[in-house]
C-alpha positions in Angstrom: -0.1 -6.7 -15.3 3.0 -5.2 -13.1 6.4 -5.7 -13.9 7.4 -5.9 -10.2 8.2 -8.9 -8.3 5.3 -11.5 -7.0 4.8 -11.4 -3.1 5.5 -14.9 -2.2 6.3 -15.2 1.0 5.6 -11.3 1.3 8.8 -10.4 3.4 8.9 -6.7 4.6 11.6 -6.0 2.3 9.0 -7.4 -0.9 6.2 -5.9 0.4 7.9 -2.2 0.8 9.3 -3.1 -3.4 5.5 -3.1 -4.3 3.6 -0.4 -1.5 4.6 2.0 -4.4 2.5 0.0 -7.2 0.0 -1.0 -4.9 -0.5 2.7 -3.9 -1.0 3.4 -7.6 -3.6 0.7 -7.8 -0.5 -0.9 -11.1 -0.9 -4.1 -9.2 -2.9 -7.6 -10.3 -5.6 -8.8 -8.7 -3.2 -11.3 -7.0 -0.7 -9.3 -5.7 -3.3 -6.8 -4.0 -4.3 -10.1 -2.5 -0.9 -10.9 -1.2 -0.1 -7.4 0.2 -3.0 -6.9 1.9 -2.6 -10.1 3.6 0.8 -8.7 4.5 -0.1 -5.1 5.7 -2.8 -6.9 7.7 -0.1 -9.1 9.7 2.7 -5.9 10.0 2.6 -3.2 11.6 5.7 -1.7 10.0 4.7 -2.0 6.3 1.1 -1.0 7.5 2.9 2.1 8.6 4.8 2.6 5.2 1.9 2.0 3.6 0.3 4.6 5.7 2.8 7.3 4.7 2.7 6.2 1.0 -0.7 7.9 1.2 -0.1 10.9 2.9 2.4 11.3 0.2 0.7 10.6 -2.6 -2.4 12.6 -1.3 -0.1 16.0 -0.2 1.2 15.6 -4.0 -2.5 15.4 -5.5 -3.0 18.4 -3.5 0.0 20.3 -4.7 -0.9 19.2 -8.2 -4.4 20.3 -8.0 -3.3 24.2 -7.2 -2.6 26.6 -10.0 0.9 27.2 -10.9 1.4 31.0 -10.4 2.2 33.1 -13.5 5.3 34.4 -11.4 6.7 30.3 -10.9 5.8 30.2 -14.9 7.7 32.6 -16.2 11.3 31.4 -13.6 10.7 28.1 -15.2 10.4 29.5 -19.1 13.5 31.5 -18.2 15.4 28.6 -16.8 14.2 26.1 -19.8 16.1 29.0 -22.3 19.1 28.5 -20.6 19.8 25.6 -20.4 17.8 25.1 -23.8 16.1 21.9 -22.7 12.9 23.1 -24.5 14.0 22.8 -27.6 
């Protein structure tokens, strides 16, 4: 169950609270309910909803990539300086 806020009502300003959660699929089976019903009736939280996933998708993507050996190493180096590896 999510921690955030129900959608009753589902005002924009709700709705945008829970595109997050709803985008990460953390919501219950009532709240998907209530958002759809929301993005289906507004255009502008359809929209942020829209960019949500192009977000989230570009970020798989990134994630998915290797991490160069070069990027590796810079981060190693930066961890021993400011010792927040240990």
């Amino acid at each position: 169950m999510s921690t955030v806020e129900p959608l009753s009502g589902a005002s924009c300003a709700t709705a945008e609270k829970q595109l997050q959660a709803y985008v990460d699929r953390a919501l219950s089976s009532e709240e998907i309910v209530l958002i759809e019903a929301h993005l289906a009736t507004c255009e502008r939280c359809r929209n942020c909803y829209q960019l949500e996933t192009v977000v989230w998708e570009k970020v798989k993507l990134a994630c998915a990539e290797p991490c160069p050996d070069s990027l590796k190493l810079r981060l190693r180096n930066l961890c021993a300086e400011c010792g927040c590896d240990d």
